[in-house]
N, C-alpha and C positions, 0 to 999 in steps of 0.2 A: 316869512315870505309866503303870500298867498298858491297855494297849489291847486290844479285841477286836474280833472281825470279826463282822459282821451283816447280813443278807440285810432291804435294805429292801421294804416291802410298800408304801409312797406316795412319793409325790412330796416329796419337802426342800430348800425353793432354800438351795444354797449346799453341799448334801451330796451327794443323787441321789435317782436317782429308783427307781419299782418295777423289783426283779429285779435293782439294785445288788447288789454286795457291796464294803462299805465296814469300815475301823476306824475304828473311835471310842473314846474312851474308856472304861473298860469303866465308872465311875460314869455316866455319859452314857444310855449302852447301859440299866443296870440302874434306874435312877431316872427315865427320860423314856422311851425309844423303845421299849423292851419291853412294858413296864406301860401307853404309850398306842395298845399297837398297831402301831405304826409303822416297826417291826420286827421280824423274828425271827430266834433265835441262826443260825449255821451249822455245821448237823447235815447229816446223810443224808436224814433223813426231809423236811426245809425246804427240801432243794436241790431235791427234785420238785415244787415248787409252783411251781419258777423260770418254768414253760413258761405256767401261769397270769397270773403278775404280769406277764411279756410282754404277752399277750395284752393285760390291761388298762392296760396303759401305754401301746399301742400307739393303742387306740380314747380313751384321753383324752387323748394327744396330739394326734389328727385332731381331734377335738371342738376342741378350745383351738387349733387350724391355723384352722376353717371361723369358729371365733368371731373371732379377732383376724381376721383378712381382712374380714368384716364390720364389725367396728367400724373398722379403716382406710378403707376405703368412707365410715361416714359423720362420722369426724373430719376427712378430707379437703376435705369441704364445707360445715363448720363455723367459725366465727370466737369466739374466745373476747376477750371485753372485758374489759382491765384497769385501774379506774381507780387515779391516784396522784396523789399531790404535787408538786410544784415548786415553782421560785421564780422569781422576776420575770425571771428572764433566760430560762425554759422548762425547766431544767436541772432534772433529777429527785432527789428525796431517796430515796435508797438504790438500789435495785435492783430486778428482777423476778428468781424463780431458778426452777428444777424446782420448787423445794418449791410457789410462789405459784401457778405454772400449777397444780399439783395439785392445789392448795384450791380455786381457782376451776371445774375442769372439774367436781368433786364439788360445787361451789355451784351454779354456772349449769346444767347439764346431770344432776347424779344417778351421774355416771358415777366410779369409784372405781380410778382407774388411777395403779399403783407410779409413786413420782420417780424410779426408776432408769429407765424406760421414757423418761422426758421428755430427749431429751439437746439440750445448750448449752454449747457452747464456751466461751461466757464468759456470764455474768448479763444483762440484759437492762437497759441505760442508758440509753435514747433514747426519747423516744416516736413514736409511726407505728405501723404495720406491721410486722413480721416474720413469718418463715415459721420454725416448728420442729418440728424433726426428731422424730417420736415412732419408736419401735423397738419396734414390740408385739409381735414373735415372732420364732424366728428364723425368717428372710427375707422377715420383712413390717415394712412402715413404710409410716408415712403422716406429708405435713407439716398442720398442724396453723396455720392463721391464728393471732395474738394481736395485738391491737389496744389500743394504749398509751395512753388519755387522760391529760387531765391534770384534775382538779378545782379546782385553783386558778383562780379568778377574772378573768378578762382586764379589765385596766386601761383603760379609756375616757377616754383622754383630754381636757377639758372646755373647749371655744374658748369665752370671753366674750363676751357677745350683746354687739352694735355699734350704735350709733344709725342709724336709716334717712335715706341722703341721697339725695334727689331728682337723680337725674341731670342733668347741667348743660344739656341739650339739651331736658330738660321745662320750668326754669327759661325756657330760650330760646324754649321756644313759650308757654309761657303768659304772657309777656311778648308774644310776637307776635302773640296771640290777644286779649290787651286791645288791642292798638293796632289790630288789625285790627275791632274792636267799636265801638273812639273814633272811625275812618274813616269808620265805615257811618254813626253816631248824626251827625257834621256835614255826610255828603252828603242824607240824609235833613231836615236843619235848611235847607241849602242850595237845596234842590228848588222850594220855591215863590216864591224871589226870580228864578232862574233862568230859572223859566217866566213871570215876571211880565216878565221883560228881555223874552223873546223873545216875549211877545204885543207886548210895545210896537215894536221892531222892525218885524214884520209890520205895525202897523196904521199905522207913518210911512212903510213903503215903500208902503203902500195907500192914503193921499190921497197920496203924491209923485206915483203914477202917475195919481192920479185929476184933481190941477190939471194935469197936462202933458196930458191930454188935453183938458180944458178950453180951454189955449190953444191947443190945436189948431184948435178948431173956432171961435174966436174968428180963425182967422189969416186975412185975405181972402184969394179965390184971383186 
């Protein structure tokens, strides 16, 4: 396959950037990057503009430095909520990957950042907390909360109502509390025979005393 060399004038992930000089294919070259701009042949005349494309590679690099530093800034103090599925033992169906976090920071937030920037060791199995790693420029990063629910349903257990039993110590007073009712109702029934005894009493020890005095005075001296 024929190849040619061409003096890039933007930015191309994966190829280069402004004031490159890259091969590419020359169909490549003549059908895409020429015709959209996005490059130009290398002559004499294209190599003087290198000092230019510098320059503006230069200041859109800073630019894209001062942006991702701010946006690590405030992904750093951000929590993104993931919900998902499981099953009765908590265990999650499928996974969380770069791609999911992706969707969701452009869902929840507005914010439209590459999965290659998201990086995971491995997919995301467990629910809780985690911390990930985002890589938004070179030498800026920021970790990034994701917070794993789960949607399924927690199981409630249901204990069968019980019949209500009277404690056996309530049983034992309200039994002691009738008999202490029956006590008061026969001391009460009791009270006027009681006092009827002890007026009689009083009034035979009151003629005993009254004939002995009697024969007192009856007695010669």
């Amino acid at each position: 396959m024929a190849k040619t060399e061409v003096i890039l004038t933007s930015n191309i992930v994966g190829l280069g950037a402004e004031s490159d000089q890259v091969k590419v294919a020359a169909g490549y070259a003549r059908n895409y990057l020429l015709p959209q701009g996005l490059a130009v042949s290398l002559t004499g005349a294209n190599r003087r503009r290198l000092d230019a494309l510098r320059q503006r590679r230069a200041e859109r690099e800073s630019h894209e430095l001062n942006t991702m530093t701010e946006l690590a800034t405030s992904l750093s103090k951000m929590i993104i909520k993931i919900a998902v599925k499981t099953g009765g033992d908590g265990k999650m169906f499928g996974s969380v990957t770069a791609g999911t976090i992706a969707d969701e920071l452009k869902h929840q937030c507005e914010l439209a950042l590459e999965k290659r920037k998201i990086h995971l060791d491995h997919p995301i199995r467990t629910l809780g907390d985690h911390d990930v790693e985002l890589r938004l420029h070179q030498g800026v990063t920021a970790t990034l909360k994701v917070k794993i629910e789960s949607t399924t349903p927690v199981e409630v257990a249901v204990v069968p109502a019980t019949e209500h039993k009277a404690p056996q110590n309530e049983g034992r007073e309200g039994r002691g509390g009738r008999e202490s009712r029956g006590t008061a109702k026969t001391i009460r029934d009791m009270r006027p025979a009681a006092e009827a005894a002890l007026a009689a009493r009083e009034a035979k020890a009151a003629k005993a005393a009254a004939e002995k005095k009697e024969r007192a005075k009856a007695r010669p001296e």
